[in-house]
C-alpha positions, 0 to 999 in steps of 0.5 A: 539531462534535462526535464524532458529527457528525464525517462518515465518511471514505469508507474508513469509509462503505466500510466501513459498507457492506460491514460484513457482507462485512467481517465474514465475511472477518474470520472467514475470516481467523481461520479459516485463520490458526489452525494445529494444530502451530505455535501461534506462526502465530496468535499472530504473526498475530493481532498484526499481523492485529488490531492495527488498520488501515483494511482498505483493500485487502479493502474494495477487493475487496468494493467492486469485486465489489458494484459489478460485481453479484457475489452468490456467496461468493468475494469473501469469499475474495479480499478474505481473500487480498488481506489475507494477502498484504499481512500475509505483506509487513509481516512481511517488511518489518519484517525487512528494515527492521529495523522496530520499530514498526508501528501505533504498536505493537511489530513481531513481529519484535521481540516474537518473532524474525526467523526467525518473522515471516518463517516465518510470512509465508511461512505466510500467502502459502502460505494465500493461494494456498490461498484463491484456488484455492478460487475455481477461477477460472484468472484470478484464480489469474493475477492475484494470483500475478502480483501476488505475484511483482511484490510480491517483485520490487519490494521486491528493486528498492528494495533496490539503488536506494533509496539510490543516486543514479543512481535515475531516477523511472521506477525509482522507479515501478517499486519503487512499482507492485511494493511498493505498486500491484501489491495495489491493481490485483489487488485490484480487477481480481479483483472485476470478474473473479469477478463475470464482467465485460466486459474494458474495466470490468475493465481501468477497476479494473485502471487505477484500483487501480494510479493509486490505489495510486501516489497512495497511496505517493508521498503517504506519501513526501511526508508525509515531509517535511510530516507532522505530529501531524495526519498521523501521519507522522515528518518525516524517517523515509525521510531518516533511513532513507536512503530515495531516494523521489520527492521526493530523486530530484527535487532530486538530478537538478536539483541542483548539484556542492556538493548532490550532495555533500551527498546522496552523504554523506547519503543513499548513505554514510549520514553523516548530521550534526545539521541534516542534515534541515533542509538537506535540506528547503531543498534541496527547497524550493528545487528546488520537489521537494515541490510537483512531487511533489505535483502528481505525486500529484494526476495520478495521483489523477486517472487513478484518477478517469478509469478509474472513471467507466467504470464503470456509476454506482452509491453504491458507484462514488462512494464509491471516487471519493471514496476516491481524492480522500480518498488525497490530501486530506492534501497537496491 
């Protein structure tokens, strides 16, 4: 098949979709990352800004306005909203990992400082709120305030308990509904909020962003450890980081005295020793943890589908149905 037969995946028919949408909340973005004093704003904006991605949750925002019937101008500024938020966290993310790579590119905080990519990460949320304001809608001002404050509060979560043992699965869903899910939900409960709906379609995008976004995550630990070239996944960069994602919490809670051992060195004291990763790996086949987190993954996945099917039929509804099932296609 050839290059131009190659079907669209649905984030791409999304995007084809919205493309006029997309194009003016791209120049929106432009717009407010620019800066008369602080010229290093836009140049450590644009760097990550533009360096690619799927624009995954300002198309979400698009996706569920249109869908809800919205045809006045602020969708535009939350779908810009939605995607500065997410930019302000990388920047802080980067920081606090220690991260220097980002899209197979270098991170800001490696070409600049870490005083910038925070500063200027605090810049963009600044500008966020700005935005949302400018909608003079009371809820949505609530919505991504709140997901904003969740956002911050899971990733102060993950830093006690991503390599502490006693970390059940319900922490582990708490830190992926504030580092990831959080943004997803508001991002499409205030499309159906701007546009006026009825509370239970609002509640189905609430419902549907935030399965989505769990599917989301816990299928990039899983890949973890069954990335490959295809994927463009590491095996082994949250072992090596020291990162107790849902899998290790699954075999560390059947495991025995040796294994635990093993996993208190390794994970929580951080000695880590040539075939450490390849023990790992057996200990979580052995324990089935990557099939039962990949299951977990397809059950959320589900309720993601469940909570859309609320919602009136349309090609737009479809395609963030096909969306959802695309999240997991890598692991189906």
């Amino acid at each position: 098949m050839s290059v131009e037969q190659t079907p669209l995946k649905p984030h791409e028919r999304l995007a084809t979709l919205l493309d006029g949408d997309m194009s003016a909340v791209n120049a929106l973005i432009r717009t407010r990352m620019a800066s008369e004093h602080a010229p290093r704003i836009p140049e450590v904006t644009a760097h990550l800004v533009e360096a690619g991605g799927k624009r995954l949750r300002p198309l979400l925002t698009l996706a569920a306005a249109r869908m809800c019937g919205y045809d006045g101008p602020y969708h535009v500024h939350l779908a810009a909203t939605v995607e500065f938020i997410h930019t302000a966290t990388l920047l802080h993310d980067d920081v606090v990992d220690e991260s220097e790579k980002r899209r197979g590119r270098p991170t800001a905080n490696l070409l600049w400082d870490n005083k910038s990519s925070v500063l200027v990460g605090d810049y963009l949320f600044a500008r966020s709120f700005q935005l949302m304001t400018e909608t003079g809608n009371i809820d949505v001002l609530r919505i991504l305030s709140n997901a904003a404050a969740t956002i911050a509060e899971g990733e102060v979560l993950q830093l006690t308990a991503a390599q502490d043992l006693r970390t059940t699965e319900a922490t582990y869903l708490q830190v992926v509904r504030g580092k990831t899910a959080a943004l997803f939900s508001a991002a499409t409960e205030v499309g159906g909020v701007i546009a006026g709906r009825p509370e239970h379609e609002v509640k189905a995008l609430y419902d549907y962003g935030d399965a989505l976004g769990i599917a989301f995550q816990i299928v990039d630990d899983l890949l973890d450890y069954w990335g490959s070239d295809a994927t463009g996944k590491n095996v082994g960069d949250d072992f090596r980081e020291r990162k107790l994602t849902l899998p290790l919490i699954k075999a560390v809670a059947k495991g025995d005295d040796e294994e635990r051992a093993f996993w208190k060195r390794a994970i929580e004291k951080g000695d880590q020793r040539d075939g450490d990763l390849e023990h790992a790996i057996a200990l979580l086949n052995k324990h089935d943890a990557l099939e039962d987190t990949r299951q977990e993954a397809l059950a959320w996945a589900e309720r993601a589908k469940t909570a859309m099917l609320v919602l009136p039929q349309s090609e737009l509804r479809d395609l963030l149905i096909e969306l959802n099932d695309f999240v997991v296609s890598r692991v189906s």
